[in-house]
C-alpha positions, 0 to 999 in steps of 0.5 A, a space after each residue: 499684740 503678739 500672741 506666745 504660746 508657752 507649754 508647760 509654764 508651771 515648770 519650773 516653778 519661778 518661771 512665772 517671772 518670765 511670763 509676767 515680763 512677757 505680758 508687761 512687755 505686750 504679749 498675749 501669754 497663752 499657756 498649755 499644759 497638764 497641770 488642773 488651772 486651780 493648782 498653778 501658782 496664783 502668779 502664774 494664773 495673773 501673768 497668764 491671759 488664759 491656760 487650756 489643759 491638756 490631759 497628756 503633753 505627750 499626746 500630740 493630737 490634745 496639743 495640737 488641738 490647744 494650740 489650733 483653738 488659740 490660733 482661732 481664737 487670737 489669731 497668729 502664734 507669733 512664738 511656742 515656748 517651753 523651759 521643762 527640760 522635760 522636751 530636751 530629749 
């Protein structure tokens, strides 16, 4: 199974879409972000294998530590992924 990672997948909103056809297609979707599991769209959390919370997507270090804990845990990031037009800049 290969593992992708997408940041930020409750933005925007419909894009949850996107990760239900990547986990019917086999991917291992892995979502990090800074929004609390609890509030993500119950779609969302279903098309999700699992989501580590961040406090700050800014703070690279928190990021870094996410994507390193899903790496050991799953083994290699096959593909990073983020649709927030927020990262553009």
């Amino acid at each position: 199974m290969k593992n992708f990672i997408f940041i930020s997948p409750n933005f925007p909103t419909n894009y949850w879409k996107f990760c239900r056809e990547l986990k019917n297609n086999g991917m291992n979707v892995l979502g990090i972000g800074d929004q609390p599991y609890d509030e993500l769209d119950y779609h969302l959390k279903e098309s999700l294998h699992e989501y580590y919370k961040v406090g700050s997507l800014e703070n690279y270090d928190e990021v870094y530590r996410a994507v390193a804990f899903f790496a050991f845990k799953y083994g290699p990031i096959d593909w990073l992924e983020s649709n927030n037009e927020y990262w553009l800049e």
